[in-house]
N, C-alpha and C positions, 0 to 999 in steps of 0.2 A: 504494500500500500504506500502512497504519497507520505512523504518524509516535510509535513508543509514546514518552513520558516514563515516569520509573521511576514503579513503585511505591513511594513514598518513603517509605510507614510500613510496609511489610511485612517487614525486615527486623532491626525497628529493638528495640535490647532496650533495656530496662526501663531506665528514668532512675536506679531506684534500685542498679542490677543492676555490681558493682562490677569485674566482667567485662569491663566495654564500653570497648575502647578509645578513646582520647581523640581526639575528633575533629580530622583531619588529621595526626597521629601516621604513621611506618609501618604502622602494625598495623592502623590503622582504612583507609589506602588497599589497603593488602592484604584487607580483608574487604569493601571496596567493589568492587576488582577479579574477586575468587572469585564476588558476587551477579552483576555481570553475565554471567562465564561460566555460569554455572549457570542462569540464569532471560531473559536479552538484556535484561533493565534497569537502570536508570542512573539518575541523578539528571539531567535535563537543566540543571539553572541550577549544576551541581556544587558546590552547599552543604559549604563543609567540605574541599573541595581547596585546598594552600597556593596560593601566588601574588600578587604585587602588585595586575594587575589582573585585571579579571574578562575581557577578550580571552586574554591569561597564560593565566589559571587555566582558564579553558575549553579552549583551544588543547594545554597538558600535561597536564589528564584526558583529554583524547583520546586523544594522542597513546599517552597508555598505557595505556588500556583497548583501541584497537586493537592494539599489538603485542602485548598478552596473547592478543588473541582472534587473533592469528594464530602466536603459538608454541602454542596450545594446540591450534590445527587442528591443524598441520604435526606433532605430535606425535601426535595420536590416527588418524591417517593413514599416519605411517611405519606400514610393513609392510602393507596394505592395497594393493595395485597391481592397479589396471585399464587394460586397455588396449584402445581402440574405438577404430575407424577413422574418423575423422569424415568425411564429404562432401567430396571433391576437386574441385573447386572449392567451397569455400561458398556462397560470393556467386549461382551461377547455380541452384544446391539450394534456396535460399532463394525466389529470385524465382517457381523455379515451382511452390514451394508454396503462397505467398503470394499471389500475382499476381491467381488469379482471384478474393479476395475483394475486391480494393482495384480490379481491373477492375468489378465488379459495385456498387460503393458510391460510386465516384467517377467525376467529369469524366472528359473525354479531358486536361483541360489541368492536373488535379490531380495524375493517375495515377503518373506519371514519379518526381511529387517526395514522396509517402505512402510508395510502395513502395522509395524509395531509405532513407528513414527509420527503416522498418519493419524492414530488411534490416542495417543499421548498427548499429539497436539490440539485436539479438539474440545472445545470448553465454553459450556452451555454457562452463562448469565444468568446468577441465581442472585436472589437477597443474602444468600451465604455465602459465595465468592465475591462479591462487585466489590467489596473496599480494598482487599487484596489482587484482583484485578487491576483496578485504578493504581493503586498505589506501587507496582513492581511492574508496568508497560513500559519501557523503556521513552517513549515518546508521546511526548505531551500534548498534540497533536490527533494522536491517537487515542489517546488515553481518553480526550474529550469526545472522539465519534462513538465511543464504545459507551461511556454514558451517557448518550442519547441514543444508543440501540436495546440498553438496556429499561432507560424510561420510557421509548417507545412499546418495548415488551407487556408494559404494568399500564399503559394509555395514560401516563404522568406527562406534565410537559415539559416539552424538549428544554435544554440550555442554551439553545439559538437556533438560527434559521439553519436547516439541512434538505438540501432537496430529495424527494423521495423517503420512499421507507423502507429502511436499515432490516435485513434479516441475517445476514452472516457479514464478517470482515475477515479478512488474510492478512497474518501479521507475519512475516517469516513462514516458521513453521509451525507457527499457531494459527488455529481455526476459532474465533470467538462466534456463536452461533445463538441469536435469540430464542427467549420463550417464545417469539410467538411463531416458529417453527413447527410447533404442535398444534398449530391454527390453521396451518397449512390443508387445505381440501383440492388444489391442485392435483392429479395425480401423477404430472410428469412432473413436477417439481419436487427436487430433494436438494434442499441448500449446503448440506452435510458434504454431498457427494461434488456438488457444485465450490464449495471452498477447499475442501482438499483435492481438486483437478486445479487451482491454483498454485496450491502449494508446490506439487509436482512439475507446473514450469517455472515458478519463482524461486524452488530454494538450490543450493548447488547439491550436485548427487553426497558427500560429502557431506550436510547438513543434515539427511537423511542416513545415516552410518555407512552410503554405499564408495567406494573407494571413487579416488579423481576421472574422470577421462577430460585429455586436451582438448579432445575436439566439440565436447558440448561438456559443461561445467555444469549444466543444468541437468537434474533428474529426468525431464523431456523436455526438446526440444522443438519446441512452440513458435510459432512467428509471432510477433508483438500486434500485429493487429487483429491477430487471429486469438487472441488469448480466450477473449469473453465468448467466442463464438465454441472456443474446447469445449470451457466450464460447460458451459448448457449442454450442449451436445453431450457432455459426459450423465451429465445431471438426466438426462431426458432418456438417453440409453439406457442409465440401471435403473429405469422407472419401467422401460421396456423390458427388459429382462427378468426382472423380479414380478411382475404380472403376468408373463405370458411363458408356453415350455418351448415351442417350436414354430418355423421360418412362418407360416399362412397366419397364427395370431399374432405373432410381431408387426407382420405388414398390415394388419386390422388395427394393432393399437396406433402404429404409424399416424395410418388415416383417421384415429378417433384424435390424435395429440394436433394434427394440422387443419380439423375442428374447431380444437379449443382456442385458447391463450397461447400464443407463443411469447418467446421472450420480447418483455417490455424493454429492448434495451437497445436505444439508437446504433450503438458500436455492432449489432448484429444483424448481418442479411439474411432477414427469414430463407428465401430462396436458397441460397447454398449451406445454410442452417439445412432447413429440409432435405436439401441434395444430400449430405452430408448422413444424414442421419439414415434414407434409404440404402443408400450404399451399405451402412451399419449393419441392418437389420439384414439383411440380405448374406451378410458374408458369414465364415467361422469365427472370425475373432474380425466382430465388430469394434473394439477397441482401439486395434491397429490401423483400421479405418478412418476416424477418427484422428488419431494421432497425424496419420499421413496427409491425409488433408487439410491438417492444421499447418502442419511443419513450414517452414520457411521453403521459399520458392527453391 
């Protein structure tokens, strides 16, 4: 995901404007903390934070732009209580959602160690994780979209304007995934399957325990415009797969899925989405399908 830095002049008033507090003043770290709840950016080099050094000064703008951003959740939350059942066991829910993509894209000698990865990295937003989530994100930035996918989960209001609504994010090799994933009545949609097909062209094979290759660093190898076009594709295939046993109901669920909803998502050509996914349905390892028609030209 985007690594944002602030928009450093957008908030910034008039040199002459006798309003403006002094920078590193309270007033001015107070109006720096209010921009990042309100918008998730920051100054990343924190121009204008006190502190001796710049380790210091970095390390105490953090520190207190995240505890804002986490009394501000837990505040626009109280009252707001949801309660979902999540999968008992997780661990074994996971693998055999996941399974068959990372059976279909990798080795026999790879398999074991992608989908133990894949399965570690994934992490449902609960009232019992979110202050330990917030608080060890590594990016601040982040940390802020994940608390408003998480208030979006509970119908609380958001901490600023965000377009659309939030169901999973890709952080590395983490998969942060809302409650309201289990609201899901889509049948071709599974955002589970959908954020870890990112992870696999975002993290390096290496990230995943698998050993270097020179020639693609990445676990798959993806074209960048073709990234959002995988995920669905991937997403929409094990939605195929796990409803249907053989080639005549696959190409049936095909036609029920280019029916429905296809992906709401500008970056994607339904058309070669479609194309894409017949090919899928049609072959032995539709996965490889998929992959290849994603891959860079």
């Amino acid at each position: 995901m985007p690594r944002n830095l602030a928009d450093r002049g957008g908030n910034e008033m008039r040199s002459g404007d006798m309003s403006m507090p002094e920078v590193g003043s309270s007033l001015w770290i107070e109006r720096e903390v209010r921009r990042y709840l309100i918008t998730g950016d920051y100054d990343g080099f924190f121009s204008g934070w006190p502190g001796r050094t710049v380790v210091d000064i970095a390390t105490d703008a953090t520190q207190r732009l995240r505890a804002a951003l986490v009394e501000a959740t837990l505040s626009r939350a109280r009252g707001f209580e949801r309660t979902v059942a999540l999968p008992e066991p997780m661990d074994p829910w996971l693998r055999n959602k996941l399974g068959p993509m990372v059976q279909g894209l990798f080795s026999v000698r790879e398999r074991d160690c992608v989908l133990d990865a894949l399965v570690r990295g994934i992490i449902f937003l609960t009232p019992h994780n979110i202050v330990d989530v917030l608080t060890t994100e590594p990016w601040l930035s982040t940390a802020w979209r994940l608390a408003n996918l998480y208030l979006d989960s509970l119908g609380a209001q958001r901490l600023g304007s965000q377009d659309g609504e939030l169901v999973g994010l890709s952080q590395d090799a983490t998969c942060y995934v809302s409650l309201a994933y289990f609201d899901q009545t889509d049948p071709f949609a599974d955002y589970v399957v959908h954020e870890a097909a990112h992870v696999l062209h975002n993290c390096r094979r290496t990230a995943l325990g698998l050993p270097e290759r020179r020639y693609c660093p990445a676990a798959l190898d993806i074209a960048f415009h073709r990234r959002e076009t995988f995920a669905y594709a991937c997403e929409a295939y094990s939605r195929i797969l796990a409803m249907t046993q053989a080639g005549e109901s696959r190409q049936a669920a095909l036609e029920r899925h280019k029916a429905s909803e296809l992906p709401p998502d500008e970056r994607v050509d339904h058309g070669n989405y479609l194309a894409i996914l017949a090919e899928a349905v049609c072959a032995r390892n539709g996965w490889r399908c998929i992959t290849k028609r994603c891959a860079p030209s």
